[in-house]
ChimeraX commands (.cxc) that place a marker at each C-alpha (Angstrom):
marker #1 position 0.09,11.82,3.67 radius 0.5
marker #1 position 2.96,10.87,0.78 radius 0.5
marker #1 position 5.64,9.47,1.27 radius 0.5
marker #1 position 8.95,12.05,0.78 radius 0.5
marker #1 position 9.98,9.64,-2.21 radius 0.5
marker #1 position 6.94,9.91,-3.98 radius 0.5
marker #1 position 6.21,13.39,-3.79 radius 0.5
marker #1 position 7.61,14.29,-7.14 radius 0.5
marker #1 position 5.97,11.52,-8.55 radius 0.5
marker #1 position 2.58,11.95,-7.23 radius 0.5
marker #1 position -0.30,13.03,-9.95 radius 0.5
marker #1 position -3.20,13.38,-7.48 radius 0.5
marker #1 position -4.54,12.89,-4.35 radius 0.5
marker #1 position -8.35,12.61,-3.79 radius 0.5
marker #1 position -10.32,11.78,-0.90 radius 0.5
marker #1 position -13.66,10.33,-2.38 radius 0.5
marker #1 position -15.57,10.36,1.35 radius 0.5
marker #1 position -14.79,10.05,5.02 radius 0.5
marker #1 position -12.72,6.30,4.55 radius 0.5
marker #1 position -11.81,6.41,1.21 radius 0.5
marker #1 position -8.75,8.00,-0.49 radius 0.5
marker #1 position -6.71,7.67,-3.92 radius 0.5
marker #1 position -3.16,8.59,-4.81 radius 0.5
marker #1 position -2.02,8.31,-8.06 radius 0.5
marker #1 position 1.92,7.68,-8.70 radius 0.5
marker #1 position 3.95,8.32,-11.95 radius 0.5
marker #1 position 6.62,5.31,-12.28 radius 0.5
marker #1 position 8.10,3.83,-14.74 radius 0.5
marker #1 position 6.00,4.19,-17.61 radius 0.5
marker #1 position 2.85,3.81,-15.39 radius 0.5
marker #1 position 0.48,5.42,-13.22 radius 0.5
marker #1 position -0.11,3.28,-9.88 radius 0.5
marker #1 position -3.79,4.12,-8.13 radius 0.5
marker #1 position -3.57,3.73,-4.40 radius 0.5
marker #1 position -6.78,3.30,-2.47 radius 0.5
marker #1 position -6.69,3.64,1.24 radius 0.5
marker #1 position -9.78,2.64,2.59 radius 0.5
marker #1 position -9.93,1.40,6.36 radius 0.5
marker #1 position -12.97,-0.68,7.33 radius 0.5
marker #1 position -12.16,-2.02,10.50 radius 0.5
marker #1 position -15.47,-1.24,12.78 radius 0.5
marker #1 position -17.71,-0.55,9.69 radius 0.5
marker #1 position -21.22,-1.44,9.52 radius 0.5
marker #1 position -22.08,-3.78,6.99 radius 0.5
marker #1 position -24.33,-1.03,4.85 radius 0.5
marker #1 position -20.96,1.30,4.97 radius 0.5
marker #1 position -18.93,-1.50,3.70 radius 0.5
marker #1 position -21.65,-2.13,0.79 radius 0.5
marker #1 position -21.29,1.94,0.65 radius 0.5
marker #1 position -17.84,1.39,0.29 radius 0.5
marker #1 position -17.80,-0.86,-2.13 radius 0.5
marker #1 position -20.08,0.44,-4.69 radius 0.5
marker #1 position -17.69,3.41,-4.43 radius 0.5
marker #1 position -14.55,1.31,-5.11 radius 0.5
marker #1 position -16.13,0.22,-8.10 radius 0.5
marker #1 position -17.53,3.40,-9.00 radius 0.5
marker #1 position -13.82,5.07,-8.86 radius 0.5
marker #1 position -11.73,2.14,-10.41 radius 0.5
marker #1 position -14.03,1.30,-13.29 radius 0.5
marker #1 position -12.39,5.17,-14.23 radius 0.5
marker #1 position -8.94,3.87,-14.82 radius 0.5
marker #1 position -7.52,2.51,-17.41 radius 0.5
marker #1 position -7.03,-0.88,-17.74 radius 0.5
marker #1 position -2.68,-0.25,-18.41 radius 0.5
marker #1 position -2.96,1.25,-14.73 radius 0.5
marker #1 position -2.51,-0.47,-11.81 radius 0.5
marker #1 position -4.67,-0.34,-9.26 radius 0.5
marker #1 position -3.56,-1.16,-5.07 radius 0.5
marker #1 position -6.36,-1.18,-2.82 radius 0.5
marker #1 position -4.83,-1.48,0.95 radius 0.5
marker #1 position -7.21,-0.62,4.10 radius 0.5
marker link #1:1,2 radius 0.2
marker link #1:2,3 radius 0.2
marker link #1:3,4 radius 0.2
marker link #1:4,5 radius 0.2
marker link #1:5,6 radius 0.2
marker link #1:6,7 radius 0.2
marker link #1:7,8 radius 0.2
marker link #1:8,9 radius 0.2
marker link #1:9,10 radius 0.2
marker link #1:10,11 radius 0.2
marker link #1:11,12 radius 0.2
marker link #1:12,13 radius 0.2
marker link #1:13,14 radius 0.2
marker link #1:14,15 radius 0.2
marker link #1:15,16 radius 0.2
marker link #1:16,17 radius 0.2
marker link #1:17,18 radius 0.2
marker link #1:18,19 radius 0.2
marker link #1:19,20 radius 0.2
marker link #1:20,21 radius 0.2
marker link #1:21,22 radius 0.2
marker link #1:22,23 radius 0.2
marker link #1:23,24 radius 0.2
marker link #1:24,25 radius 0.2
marker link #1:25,26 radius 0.2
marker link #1:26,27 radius 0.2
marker link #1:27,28 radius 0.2
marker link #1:28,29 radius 0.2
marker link #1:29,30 radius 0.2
marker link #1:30,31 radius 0.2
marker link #1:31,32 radius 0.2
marker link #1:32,33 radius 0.2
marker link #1:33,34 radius 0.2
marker link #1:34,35 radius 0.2
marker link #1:35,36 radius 0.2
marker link #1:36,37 radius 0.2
marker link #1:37,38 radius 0.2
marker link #1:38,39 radius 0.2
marker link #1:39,40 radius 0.2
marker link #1:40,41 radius 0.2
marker link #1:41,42 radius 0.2
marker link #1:42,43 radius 0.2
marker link #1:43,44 radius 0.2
marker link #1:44,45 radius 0.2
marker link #1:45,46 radius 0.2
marker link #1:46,47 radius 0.2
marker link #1:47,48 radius 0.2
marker link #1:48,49 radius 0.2
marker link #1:49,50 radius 0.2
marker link #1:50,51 radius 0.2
marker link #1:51,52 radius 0.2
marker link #1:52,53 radius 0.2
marker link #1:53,54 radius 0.2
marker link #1:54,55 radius 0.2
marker link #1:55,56 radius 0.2
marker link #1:56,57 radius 0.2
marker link #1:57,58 radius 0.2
marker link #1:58,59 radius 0.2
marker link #1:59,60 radius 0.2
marker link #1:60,61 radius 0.2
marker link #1:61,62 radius 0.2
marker link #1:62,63 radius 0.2
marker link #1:63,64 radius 0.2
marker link #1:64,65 radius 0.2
marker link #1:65,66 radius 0.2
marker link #1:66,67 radius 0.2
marker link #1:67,68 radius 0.2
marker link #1:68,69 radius 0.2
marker link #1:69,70 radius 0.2
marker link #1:70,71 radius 0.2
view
């Protein structure tokens, strides 16, 4: 889900697996790179999981982009 004022802005949405998801934002000159990624109640080999995905999907982005990584 996007919020209404970023709807015209938004570039892509991906969901990489079940708990993780990216958005990417146009704004001002820049494209932002939300991560949504809940972990609360994760085993500790999902959150390993999780994080060699993280890494995996933000070593993609360019370093002028800005990267937000909320769970």
């Amino acid at each position: 889900m996007v919020f209404e004022r970023f709807r015209d802005s938004t570039v892509s949405v991906e969901r990489c697996d079940d708990r993780l998801m990216k958005i990417a934002v146009a704004a001002k000159e820049r494209l932002y790179h939300f991560f949504s990624a809940p972990q609360s109640g994760c085993s500790d080999q999902a959150k390993e999981e999780f994080w060699s995905l993280l890494d995996e999907k933000t070593a993609k982005i360019p370093p002028k982009d800005v990267i937000i990584v909320a769970g």
